[in-house]
N, C-alpha and C positions, 0 to 999 in steps of 0.2 A: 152516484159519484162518478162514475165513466162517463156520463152523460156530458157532466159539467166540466169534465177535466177535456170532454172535446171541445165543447163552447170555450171552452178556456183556449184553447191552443189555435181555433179557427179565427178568435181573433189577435194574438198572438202575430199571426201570421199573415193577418191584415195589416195590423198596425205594422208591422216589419218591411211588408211590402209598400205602403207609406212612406218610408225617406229609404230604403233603399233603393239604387241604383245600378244593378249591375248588369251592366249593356254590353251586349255582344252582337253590335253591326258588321262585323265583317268575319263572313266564314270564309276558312280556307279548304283546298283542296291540292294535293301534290300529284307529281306523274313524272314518269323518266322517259325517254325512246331516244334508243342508239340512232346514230347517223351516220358510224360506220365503225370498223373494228374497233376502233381504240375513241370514240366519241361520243357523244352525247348530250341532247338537251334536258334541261328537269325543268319543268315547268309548275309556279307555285300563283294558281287560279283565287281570287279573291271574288268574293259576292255579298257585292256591298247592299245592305238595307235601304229602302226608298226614305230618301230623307235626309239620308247621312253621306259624306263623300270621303274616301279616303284622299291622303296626302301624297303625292311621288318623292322622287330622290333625288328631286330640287332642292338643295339647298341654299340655305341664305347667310348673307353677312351680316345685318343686324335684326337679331332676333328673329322670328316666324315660326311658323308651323314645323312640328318636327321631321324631317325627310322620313321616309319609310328604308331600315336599314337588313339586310338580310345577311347575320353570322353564321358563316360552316365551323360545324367542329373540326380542328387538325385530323386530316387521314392520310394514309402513305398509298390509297387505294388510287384517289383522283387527284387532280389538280383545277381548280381555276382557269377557263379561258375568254381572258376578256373580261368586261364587268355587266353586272347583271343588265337586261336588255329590259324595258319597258315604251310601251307604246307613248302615241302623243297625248301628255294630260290636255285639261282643258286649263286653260289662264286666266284667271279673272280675278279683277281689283279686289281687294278685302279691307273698307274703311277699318279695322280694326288695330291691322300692322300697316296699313297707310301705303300699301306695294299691293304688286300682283304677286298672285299667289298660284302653287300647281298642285290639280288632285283629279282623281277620278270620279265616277260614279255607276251603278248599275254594275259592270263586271268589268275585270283587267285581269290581263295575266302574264304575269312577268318571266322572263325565261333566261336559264344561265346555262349557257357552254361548257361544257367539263372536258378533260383530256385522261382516258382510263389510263391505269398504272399497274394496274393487276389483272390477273387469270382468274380468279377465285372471283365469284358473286357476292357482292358488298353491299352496307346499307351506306345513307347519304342520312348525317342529323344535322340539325341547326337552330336556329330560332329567327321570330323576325319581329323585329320593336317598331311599332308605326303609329301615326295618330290618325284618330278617328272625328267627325267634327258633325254635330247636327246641331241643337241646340245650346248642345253638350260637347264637350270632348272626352275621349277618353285616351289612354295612351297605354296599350295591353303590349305583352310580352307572347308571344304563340311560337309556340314549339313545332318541329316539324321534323318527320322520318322518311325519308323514301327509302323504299326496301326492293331488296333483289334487281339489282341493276350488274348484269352481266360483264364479267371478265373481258377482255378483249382476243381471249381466242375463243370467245363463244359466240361473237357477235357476227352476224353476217352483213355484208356493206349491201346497202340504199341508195336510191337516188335520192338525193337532198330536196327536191321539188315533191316529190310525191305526195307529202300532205301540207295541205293551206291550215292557217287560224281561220276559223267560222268570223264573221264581219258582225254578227248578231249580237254577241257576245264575249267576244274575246277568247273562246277556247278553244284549244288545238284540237282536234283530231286527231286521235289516236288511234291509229290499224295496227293491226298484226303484221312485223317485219315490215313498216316505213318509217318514214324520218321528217324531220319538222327543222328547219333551220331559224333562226331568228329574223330572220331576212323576210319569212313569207309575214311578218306580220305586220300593220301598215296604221296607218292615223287613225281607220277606220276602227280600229280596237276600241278607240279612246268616246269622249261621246260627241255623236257625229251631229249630232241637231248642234251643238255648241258650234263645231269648227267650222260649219256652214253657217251659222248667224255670224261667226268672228268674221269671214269670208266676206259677206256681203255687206256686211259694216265697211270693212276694209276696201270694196269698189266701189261705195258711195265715198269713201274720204278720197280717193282715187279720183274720183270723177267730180269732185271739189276742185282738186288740184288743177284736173286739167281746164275746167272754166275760169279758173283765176290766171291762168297761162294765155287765156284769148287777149285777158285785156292787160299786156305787157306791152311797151314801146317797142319793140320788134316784131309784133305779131298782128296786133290789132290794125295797123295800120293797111297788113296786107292781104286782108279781109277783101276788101272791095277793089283793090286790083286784081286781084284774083279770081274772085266774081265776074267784074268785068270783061278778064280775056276767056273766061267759057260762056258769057251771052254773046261773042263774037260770030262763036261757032253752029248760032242758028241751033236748032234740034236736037245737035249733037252734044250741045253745050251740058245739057241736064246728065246727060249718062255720063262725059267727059266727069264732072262733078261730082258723079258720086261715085267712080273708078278712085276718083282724086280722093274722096275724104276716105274708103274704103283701103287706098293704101298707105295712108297716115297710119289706119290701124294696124295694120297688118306690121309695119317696120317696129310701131313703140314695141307692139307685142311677141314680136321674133324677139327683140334685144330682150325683153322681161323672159322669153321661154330661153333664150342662150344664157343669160345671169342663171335661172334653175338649172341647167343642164351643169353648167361648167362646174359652180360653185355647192350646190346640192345642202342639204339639210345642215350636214356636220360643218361646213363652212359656214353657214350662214348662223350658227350655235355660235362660233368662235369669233364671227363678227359683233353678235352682239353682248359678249360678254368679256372680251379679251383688251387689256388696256392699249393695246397697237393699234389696233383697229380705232377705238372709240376716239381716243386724240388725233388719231388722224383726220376721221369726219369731223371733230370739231375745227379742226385747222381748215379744210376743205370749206365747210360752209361759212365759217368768217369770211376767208377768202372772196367766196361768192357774195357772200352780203356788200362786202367793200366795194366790190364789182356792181353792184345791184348800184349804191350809194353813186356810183359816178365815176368814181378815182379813176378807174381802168376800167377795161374791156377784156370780155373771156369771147373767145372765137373758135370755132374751130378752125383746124389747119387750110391755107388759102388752098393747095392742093387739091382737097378732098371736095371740098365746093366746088372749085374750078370745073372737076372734072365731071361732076354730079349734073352741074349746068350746062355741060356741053354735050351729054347724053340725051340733053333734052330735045334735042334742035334731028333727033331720027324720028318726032312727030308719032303719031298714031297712041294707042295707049300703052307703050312700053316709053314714050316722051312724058306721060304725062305719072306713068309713077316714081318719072325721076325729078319730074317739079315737086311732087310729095318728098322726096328726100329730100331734095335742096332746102325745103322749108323746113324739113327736121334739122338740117347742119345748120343752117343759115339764122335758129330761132332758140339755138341751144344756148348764149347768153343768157336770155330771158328762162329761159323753160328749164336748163341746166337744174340750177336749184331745185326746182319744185322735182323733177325726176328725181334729182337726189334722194330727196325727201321720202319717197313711195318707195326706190328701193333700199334704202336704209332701215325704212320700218317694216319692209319684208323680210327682216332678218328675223324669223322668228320661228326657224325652223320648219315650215311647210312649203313643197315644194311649188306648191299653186299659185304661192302670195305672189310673187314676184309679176307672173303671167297678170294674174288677176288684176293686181295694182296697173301694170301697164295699158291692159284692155279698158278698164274706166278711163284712165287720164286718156287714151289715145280717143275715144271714142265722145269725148266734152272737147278735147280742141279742137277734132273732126269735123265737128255737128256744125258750126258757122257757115263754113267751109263751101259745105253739101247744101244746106238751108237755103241760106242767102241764093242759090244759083238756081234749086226750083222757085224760089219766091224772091225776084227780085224784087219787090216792091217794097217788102222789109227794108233794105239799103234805104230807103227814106228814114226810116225811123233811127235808123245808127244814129249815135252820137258822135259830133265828128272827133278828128284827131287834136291833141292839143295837148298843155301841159300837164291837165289830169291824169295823163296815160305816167307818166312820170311820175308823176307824187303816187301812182299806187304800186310801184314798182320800188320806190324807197320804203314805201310804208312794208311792204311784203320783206324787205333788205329791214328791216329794224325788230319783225315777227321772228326773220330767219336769227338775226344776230342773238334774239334772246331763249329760243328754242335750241341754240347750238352747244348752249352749256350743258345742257340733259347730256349729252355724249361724254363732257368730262366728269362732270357727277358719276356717271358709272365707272370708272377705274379709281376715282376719288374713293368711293364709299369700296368696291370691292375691296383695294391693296389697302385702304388705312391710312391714305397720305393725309387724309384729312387738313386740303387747302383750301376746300371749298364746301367750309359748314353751312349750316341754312343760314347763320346769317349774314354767308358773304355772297352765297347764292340771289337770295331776297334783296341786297345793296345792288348788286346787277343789275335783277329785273328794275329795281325803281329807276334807276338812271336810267335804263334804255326807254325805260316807259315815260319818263318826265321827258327823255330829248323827244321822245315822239311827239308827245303831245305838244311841246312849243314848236317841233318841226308844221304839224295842223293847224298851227295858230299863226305860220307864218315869220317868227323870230328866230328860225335855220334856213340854211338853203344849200340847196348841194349843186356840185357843178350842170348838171344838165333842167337844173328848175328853171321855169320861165316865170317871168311875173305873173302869177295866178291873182285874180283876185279874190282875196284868202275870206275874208268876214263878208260877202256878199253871198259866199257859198254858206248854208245852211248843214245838209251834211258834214260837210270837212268841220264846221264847230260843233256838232252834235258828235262827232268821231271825237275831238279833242275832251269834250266833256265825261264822256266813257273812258277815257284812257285818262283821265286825272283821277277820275273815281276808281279806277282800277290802281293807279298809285297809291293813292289813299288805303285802299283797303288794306295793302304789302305794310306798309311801313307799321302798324302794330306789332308785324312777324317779327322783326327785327328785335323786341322786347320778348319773345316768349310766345305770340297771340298763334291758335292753334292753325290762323287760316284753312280749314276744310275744304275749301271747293279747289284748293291747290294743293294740299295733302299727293296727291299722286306723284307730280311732277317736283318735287320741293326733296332735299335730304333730309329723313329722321330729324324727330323730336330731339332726339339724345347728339345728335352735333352740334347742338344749341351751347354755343358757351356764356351767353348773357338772359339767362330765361329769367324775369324781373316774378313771375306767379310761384317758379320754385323756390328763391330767396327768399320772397314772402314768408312762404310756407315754414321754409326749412329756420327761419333765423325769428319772425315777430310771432307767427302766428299764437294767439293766448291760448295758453293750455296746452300745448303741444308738449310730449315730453323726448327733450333733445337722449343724446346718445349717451352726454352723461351721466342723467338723471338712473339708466337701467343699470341692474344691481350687478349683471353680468354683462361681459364685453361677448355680444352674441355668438356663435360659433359658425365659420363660414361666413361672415359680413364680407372679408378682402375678394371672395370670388364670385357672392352673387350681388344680382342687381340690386338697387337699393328698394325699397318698400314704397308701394306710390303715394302719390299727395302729403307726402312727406313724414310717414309715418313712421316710428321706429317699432321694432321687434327683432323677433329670432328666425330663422330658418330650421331650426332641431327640438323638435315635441317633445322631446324628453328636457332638454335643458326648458323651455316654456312651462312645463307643466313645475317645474324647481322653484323658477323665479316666483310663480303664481303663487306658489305657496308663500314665500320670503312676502309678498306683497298683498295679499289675500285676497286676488283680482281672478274673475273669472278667465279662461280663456277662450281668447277668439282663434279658432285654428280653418287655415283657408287650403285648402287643397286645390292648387293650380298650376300650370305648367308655363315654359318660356313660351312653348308656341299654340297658347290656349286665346285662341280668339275671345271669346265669349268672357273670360277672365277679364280682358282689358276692357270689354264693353263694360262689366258691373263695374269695376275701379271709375271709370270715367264717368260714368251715366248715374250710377248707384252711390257708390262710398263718397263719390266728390259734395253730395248735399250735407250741406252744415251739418244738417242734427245728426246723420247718420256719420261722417267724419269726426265731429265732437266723442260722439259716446267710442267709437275707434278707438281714440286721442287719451281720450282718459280713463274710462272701464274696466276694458278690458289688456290682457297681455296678449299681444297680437301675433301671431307665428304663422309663417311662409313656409308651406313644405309642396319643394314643385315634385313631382313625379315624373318629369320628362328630364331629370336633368340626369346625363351622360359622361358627365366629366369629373362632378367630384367626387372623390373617393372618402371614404368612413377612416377614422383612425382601425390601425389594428386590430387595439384590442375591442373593439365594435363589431369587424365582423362576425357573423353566425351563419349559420347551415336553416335556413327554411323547410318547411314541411315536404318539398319537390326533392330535399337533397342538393340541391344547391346553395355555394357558397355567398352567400348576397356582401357585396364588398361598396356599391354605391350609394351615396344617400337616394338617389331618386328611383332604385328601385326598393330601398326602403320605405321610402315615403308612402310608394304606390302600397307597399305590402299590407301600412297600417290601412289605409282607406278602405281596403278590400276584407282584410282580416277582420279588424273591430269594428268597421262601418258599414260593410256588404256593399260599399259603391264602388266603381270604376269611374265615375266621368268625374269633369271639372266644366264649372267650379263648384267646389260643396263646401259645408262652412258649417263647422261643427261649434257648440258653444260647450267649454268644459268646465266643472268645476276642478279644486281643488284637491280632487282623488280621482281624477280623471274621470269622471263619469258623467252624460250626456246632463244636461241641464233642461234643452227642450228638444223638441226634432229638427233635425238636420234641414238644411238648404242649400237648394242649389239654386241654378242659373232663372232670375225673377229681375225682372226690371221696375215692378212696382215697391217704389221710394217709400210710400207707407207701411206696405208691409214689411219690407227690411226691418224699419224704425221698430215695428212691434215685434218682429223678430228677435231682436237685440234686447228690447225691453223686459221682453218675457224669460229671458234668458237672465236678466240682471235680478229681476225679480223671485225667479226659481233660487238665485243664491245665495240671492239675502234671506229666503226663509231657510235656505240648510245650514247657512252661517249663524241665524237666533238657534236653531234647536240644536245644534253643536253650545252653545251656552247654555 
C-alpha cells in the first residue's frame, strides 16, 4: 500500500510539473555601505538567467514592457536622495510592441543614495515589481530587507572613490569601512558585446553618411582641384595629401569629442526625448532640406571663411590644415544636414556616439581626398561634374524632408497631442515619395536642375520605379494594413483612427458576439484595453466564471499582461487564424486577467489580506495571485480552459505558436465539457 501510494504521488508530481510554470529568472541580492556620516548607497544586485533579460525603468507612452519599479517602506530613519541609478540598458527593436525596447541581461545592479536621519541602527524594507521576458514573461513581486545600516554618529567618512563596480558583472565591491558612489559605475555594467555591436553599426551608418556627402554639389566638384594643387607640389604633394585628409579628421572629430564633452549623456537623454528639442530638429532640417531643394543657401558666416583662407597663404603644413577647414566651413551647406543627422542620432545617451559618428563621416569624406593624390590615375575614372550632382543632392532634400517628421512623432506620441496619427504620418510619406518619384521621372524641377536627360538615364528610371513601389506599398497603411518593415519608424497601431480590418471585425464579422449580446456589462471594460481581434469578454474571473454558468460556456481564461511581448505575438500569429478565433467567438466565455496592471484598484469590499499578510487592493496583483495560487505558474501567457465549477478541463498552455495544436487545445477542452455537461444529466 505505501508502495503505491508513492507511485501514486511520483506521478502526481510529474504530471504537476507538466503545466506548471513557476519561474524564477532573476535572483536578488541586497547590500548597504556608508559614504559618509550621514550617507549611504544600497545597492539591489539582480542575476539574470541565461536566456531571459530583465526590463529597466524605461518607461513607455503606449503600452510596453513593464519598467522595473523599486518601493521603500515610509521610515523617519532615511530619506531618498535622488532617484534610483541604473547602468546603460541595452536597446533593441521588439517587433512585438513595434518600438525599441530597454533591458538587461547576465547581471545589473542598480544603486540608491539615501540621506541617514537617525543615531540608532535601522533596517531598509521594500519591494521591487519588474518584468521578466524569455519565452515567457513573468511579472514577480520580490520583497527586500537590508538590515543594520548604521546611525550617523556611527559612521565614519570615506573617500567616495575608494571602491569601483567590477565591469564583469556589475557588482560593487564591498570592503570593510569604504564607500561606493553611483558615479563609479559606467555603460560597462550593462552588456558590453551589445553597446560595441550598437557602436560599430553606428560608424558604418556614419561612414554612409560621409560618402554620400563626397557627391554633393559643393564638394564633389572640389575633388580634383584639390588633387591637382598637391601634384603641383612634386613628392611632397602625397604626404601634403594625407596631412590634408588626416586633418579633415581630426576637426569632424574634435567637434564630435566637444558635442560629448559639453553636452554629456543627461543632455543628450533630454534631447532625445523632450518635445523643445525634437521640434526644434524637425524645424532645422525642413529648413535644410528647403536649402537642399534650391530656394536658398545656408553658409557659413563670410568672416569665418575669410579668415580660415587667409591662414592658408603661411604655407607649409600649418597652411594646409587650414585648407582642411576651409573645406569644412566652405562645404557645410551640403554636408550640414548629413552632420546633423549623425549628431542627432547620437542622442542616445553614450558618451562615444557622438566621437564615433564623426570619425566614420570624417574619415569617408577624407578618403577621396588622400586617394586620388596617391593615385592620380583614378581622376580618369571620375565622373565628371554635371547636373547629376544636383538631382542627388534634391533627392537626399526629399529623404531628409520625410525622415524629419520622426522628430515631431516623438513629442506627438510622448505629450498626447495626437496630430500626427499613422495615418497622417503615412499621407506625408506618400506625397513626398510620389513628388519624388515624378521629380526622377523628370515632371519637377527645382531652381538649380539643369536639363538632364531624364529617360536616357536608366538608373534615374529604375530609382523612379522603386520609389512608386514604395508608394504603393504605404497607401494600404492609410486603411489599417500593418506595414511591418515600417513598423519601427511609423506611430502605433492604436493612433489609427480609420483601421477598415477593425470595423470589419468589430461591426460584420459572422458569429462575433457584440457587447450587447453579454449577459453582464463586463467589470473594468471603461479602463482597460479592449480585447484583440475584436473579441468581447471580461477582465474579473469571478464575474467570468457567473456569466459561464448563466450561459453554460466553458471558459477561456488568458493570463497576460500590458507589457507581455509573447502575448501579442499568440493574439497576432495564433488567435488571429479563423478556426482558432471562430471557436474564441463562440465557445467559449473569454476573460482577460493581466497581472501587470498597476492602476486599477478592486472595489472595497474586494479587498482581502493574502497568506504574506498583506493587504492586496489591486486587480493585477490579484490576478497574479490566482495564477500562482490555483495554477502554480508565474509567466504569461498561460490559458487555462475552465469549466463551469471552476475546475481545469484539460492541461494548461502557454506560449506555443503551433496553430494546430492550439485548435486541438481548444477542442479538447470543448470536448472534456460536453461529457461533464451529459453526466451532470
Amino acid at each position: 500500500m505505501r508502495k503505491r501510494n508513492i507511485i501514486l504521488f511520483v506521478f502526481m508530481l510529474i504530471g504537476s510539473i507538466g503545466f506548471s510554470q513557476v519561474f524564477e529568472p532573476v535572483k536578488w541580492s541586497f547590500s548597504s555601505q556608508k559614504t559618509s556620516d550621514s550617507t549611504a548607497n544600497l545597492y539591489f544586485k539582480a542575476t539574470i538567467e541565461n536566456g531571459w533579460h530583465l526590463y529597466s525603468q524605461k518607461t513607455y507612452t503606449d503600452g510596453g514592457p513593464v519598467p522595473i519599479q523599486f518601493t521603500f517602506a515610509n521610515s523617519k530613519d532615511y530619506k531618498l536622495n535622488g532617484k534610483m541609478y541604473e547602468p546603460k540598458p541595452i536597446e533593441e527593436y521588439d517587433e512585438g510592441f513595434e518600438f525599441n525596447v530597454y533591458f538587461f541581461k547576465n547581471t545589473v545592479t542598480f544603486v540608491q543614495k539615501i540621506n541617514i536621519t537617525t543615531d540608532k541602527t535601522f533596517d531598509i524594507k521594500g519591494e521591487i515589481v519588474f518584468e521578466a521576458c524569455s519565452t515567457s514573461c513573468v511579472f514577480p513581486t520580490q520583497e527586500f530587507v537590508i538590515k543594520n545600516i548604521a546611525g550617523y554618529q556611527k559612521a565614519k567618512p570615506v573617500k567616495e572613490d575608494t571602491v569601483a563596480i567590477e565591469k564583469t558583472d556589475t557588482v560593487p565591491k564591498v570592503e570593510k569601512d569604504t564607500a561606493s558612489a553611483p558615479a563609479a559605475i559606467t555603460d560597462d555594467d550593462s552588456d558590453v558585446t551589445g553597446k560595441n555591436k550598437s557602436l560599430w553599426w553606428f560608424f558604418v551608418f556614419a561612414f554612409v553618411g560621409g560618402l554620400a556627402a563626397i557627391i554633393m554639389p559643393c564638394v564633389f566638384p572640389m575633388i580634383p582641384m584639390t588633387v591637382a594643387y598637391f601634384m603641383k607640389s612634386g613628392s611632397k604633394g602625397k604626404i601634403q595629401a594625407f596631412v590634408y585628409g588626416l586633418s579633415i579628421i581630426v576637426i569632424y572629430t574634435l567637434f564630435g569629442t566637444l558635442i560629448a564633452l559639453i553636452f554629456g549623456v543627461d543632455f543628450s537623454n533630454w534631447l532625445a526625448t523632450h518635445w523643445l528639442p525634437n521640434i526644434l530638429f524637425f524645424l532645422i532640417f525642413v529648413i535644410f532640406a528647403i536649402s537642399m531643394f534650391g530656394y536658398f543657401e545656408i553658409t557659413m558666416p563670410n568672416w569665418m571663411v575669410n579668415k580660415s583662407v587667409a591662414q592658408e597663404d603661411r604655407g607649409g603644413y600649418v597652411g594646409i590644415i587650414f585648407m582642411a577647414l576651409t573645406l569644412v566651413l566652405v562645404s557645410f551647406s551640403c554636408t550640414g544636414p548629413i552632420v546633423g543627422w549623425i549628431i542627432v542620432a547620437s542622442a542616445g545617451g553614450q558618451f562615444l556616439k557622438p566621437i564615433i559618428g564623426m570619425l566614420g563621416f570624417s574619415l569617408a569624406f577624407a578618403l577621396p581626398f588622400t586617394m586620388f593624390a596617391l593615385f592620380p590615375r583614378w581622376l580618369q575614372k571620375m565622373p565628371k561634374s554635371g547636373g547629376w550632382l544636383n538631382m542627388v543632392k534634391v533627392i537626399l532634400a526629399f529623404i531628409e524632408l520625410a525622415f524629419a517628421l520622426k522628430f515631431l512623432n516623438v513629442p506627438d506620441q510622448t505629450y498626447h497631442w495626437r496630430y500626427l496619427d499613422r495615418e497622417v504620418y503615412l499621407a506625408f510619406w506618400i506625397v513626398i515619395g510620389t513628388l519624388l518619384g515624378m521629380y526622377l521621372l523628370g515632371k519637377i524641377k527645382f531652381p538649380h536642375d539643369s536639363d538632364y536627360p531624364v529617360m536616357k538615364s536608366f538608373p534615374r528610371l529604375l530609382s523612379a520605379i522603386f520609389v512608386f513601389a514604395f508608394v504603393v506599398y504605404m497607401i494600404p497603411g492609410l486603411w489599417g494594413a500593418p506595414l511591418k518593415a515600417l513598423s519601427g519608424w511609423l506611430p502605433p497601431m492604436e493612433t489609427q483612427d480609420f483601421d477598415i480590418s477593425r470595423i470589419v471585425r468589430e461591426n460584420t464579422c459572422a458569429g462575433e458576439v457584440t457587447s450587447s449580446d453579454l449577459p453582464e456589462v463586463p467589470k473594468y471594460a471603461d479602463k482597460m484595453e479592449k480585447l484583440p481581434l475584436g473579441l468581447k469578454g471580461y477582465y474579473d474571473y469571478d464575474q467570468a466564471l457567473k456569466v459561464a454558468k448563466k450561459l453554460n460556456k466553458p471558459v477561456f481564461v488568458d493570463f497576460t499582461g500590458h507589457g507581455c511581448t509573447n502575448c501579442r505575438e499568440m493574439e497576432n500569429r495564433v488567435w488571429s487564424d479563423p478556426e482558432v478565433l471562430k471557436r474564441l467567438r463562440e465557445k467559449f466565455v473569454v476573460v482577460a486577467l493581466y497581472v501587470d496592471d498597476k492602476v486599477i484598484e478592486l472595489p472595497e469590499n474586494e479587498w482581502y489580506t493574502n497568506d504574506a499578510g498583506i493587504q492586496v487592493k489591486l486587480l493585477g496583483k490579484k490576478n497574479s495571485e490566482i495564477q500562482l495560487n490555483k495554477y502554480q505558474a508565474n509567466a504569461q501567457p498561460f490559458y487555462v480552459l475552465l469549466d463551469t465549477n471552476d475546475s481545469m478541463l484539460v492541461k494548461p498552455k502557454a506560449y506555443d505558436l503551433d496553430i494546430e495544436g492550439y485548435i486541438k487545445f481548444l477542442d479538447s477542452g470543448l470536448k472534456e465539457f460536453e461529457k461533464r455537461s451529459t453526466q451532470k444529466k
